[in-house]
C-alpha positions, 0 to 999 in steps of 0.5 A, spaced: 142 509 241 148 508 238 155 510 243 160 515 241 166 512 241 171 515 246 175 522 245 182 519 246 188 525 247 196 524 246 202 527 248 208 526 247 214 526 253 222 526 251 225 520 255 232 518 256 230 511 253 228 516 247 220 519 246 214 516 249 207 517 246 202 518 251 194 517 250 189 519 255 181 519 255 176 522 260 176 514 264 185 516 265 191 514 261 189 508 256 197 507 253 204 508 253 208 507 247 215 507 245 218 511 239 222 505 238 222 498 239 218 492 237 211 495 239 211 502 237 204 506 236 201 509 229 198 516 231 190 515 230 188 521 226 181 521 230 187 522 236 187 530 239 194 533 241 191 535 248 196 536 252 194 539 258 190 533 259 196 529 259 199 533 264 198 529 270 201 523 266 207 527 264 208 530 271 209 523 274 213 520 268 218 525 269 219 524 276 220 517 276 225 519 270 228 523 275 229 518 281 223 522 285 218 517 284 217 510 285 209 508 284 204 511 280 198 515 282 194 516 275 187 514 273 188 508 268 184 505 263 188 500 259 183 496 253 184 488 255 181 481 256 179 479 263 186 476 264 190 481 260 188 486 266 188 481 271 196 480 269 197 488 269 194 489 275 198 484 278 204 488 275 203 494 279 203 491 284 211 488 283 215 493 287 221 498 284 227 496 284 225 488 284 224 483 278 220 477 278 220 471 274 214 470 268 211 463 273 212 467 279 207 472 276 203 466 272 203 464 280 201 471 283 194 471 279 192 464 281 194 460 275 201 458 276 200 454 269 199 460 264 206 462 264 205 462 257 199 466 257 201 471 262 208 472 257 203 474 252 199 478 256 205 482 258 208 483 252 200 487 250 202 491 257 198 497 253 202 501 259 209 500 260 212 503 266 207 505 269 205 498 269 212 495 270 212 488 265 220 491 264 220 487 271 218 481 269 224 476 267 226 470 266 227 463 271 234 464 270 234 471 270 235 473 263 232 479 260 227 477 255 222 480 251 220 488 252 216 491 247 221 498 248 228 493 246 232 489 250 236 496 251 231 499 254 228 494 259 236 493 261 236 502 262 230 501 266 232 496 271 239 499 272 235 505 273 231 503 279 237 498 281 241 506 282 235 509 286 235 503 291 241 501 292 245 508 290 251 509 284 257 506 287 260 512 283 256 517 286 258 516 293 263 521 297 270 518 297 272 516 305 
């Protein structure tokens, strides 16, 4: 018997850190992919423009983009390795508003060795924002690597930081 491989639809969503490809199959979202960066996403021909089946996902992204969301509740089904999916799942678990270090991340999932390979599975995230790898930094704080640019990982943290902790500006003079 041979198997069908699975009916993959898309969306794309506008974002303040530019357009979002989005890409959803009958199990849940699958992908996330930057318009830019160094990652970005090739159209599938096989691919179907569905998006009343992205709506659940698009719903949540623009809340979060809004400052009204701070956790996801969507069905995924992100493709992986065994220890790819293990390090993503471990990245849902990273509050908003806070970053971690790669070998606190390689220390969270019971390797604290595998810094390196916890970076790549990071960097294979195939659902960035939803499973935040932009808030996985370096040891000494730095912002290093994000498949969406420097720029974008930097927009994204100082997004959430504003939602936690408030815009200085924003609040009422005394």
């Amino acid at each position: 018997m041979s198997t069908l491989p699975d009916t993959i639809w898309y969306d794309y969503l506008a974002t303040p850190i530019g357009k979002l490809l989005l890409a959803a199959d009958a199990q849940g979202l699958r992908e996330v992919w930057f318009e830019t960066g160094k990652h970005r996403k090739q159209l599938d021909p096989s691919w179907q423009h569905q998006p009343v089946k992205l709506a659940f996902a698009r719903k949540q992204l623009e809340e979060y983009f809004a400052g009204e969301r701070q956790t996801f509740d969507l069905p995924l089904h992100p493709l992986g390795t065994t220890f790819q999916v293990q390090v993503w799942r471990t990245l849902a678990k990273i509050p908003y508003g806070t970053t971690i270090s790669y070998a606190e991340l390689a220390r969270r999932i019971g390797h604290p060795q595998a810094v390196r390979a916890v970076g790549s599975a990071n960097g294979r995230n195939p659902l960035p924002i939803v499973l935040p790898c932009h808030r996985v930094i370096g040891s000494d704080g730095s912002l290093t690597g994000f498949g969406g640019g420097l720029p974008t990982k930097r927009f994204l943290l100082g997004m959430e930081d504003r939602v936690v902790h408030g815009d200085l500006f924003d609040q009422a003079a005394p």
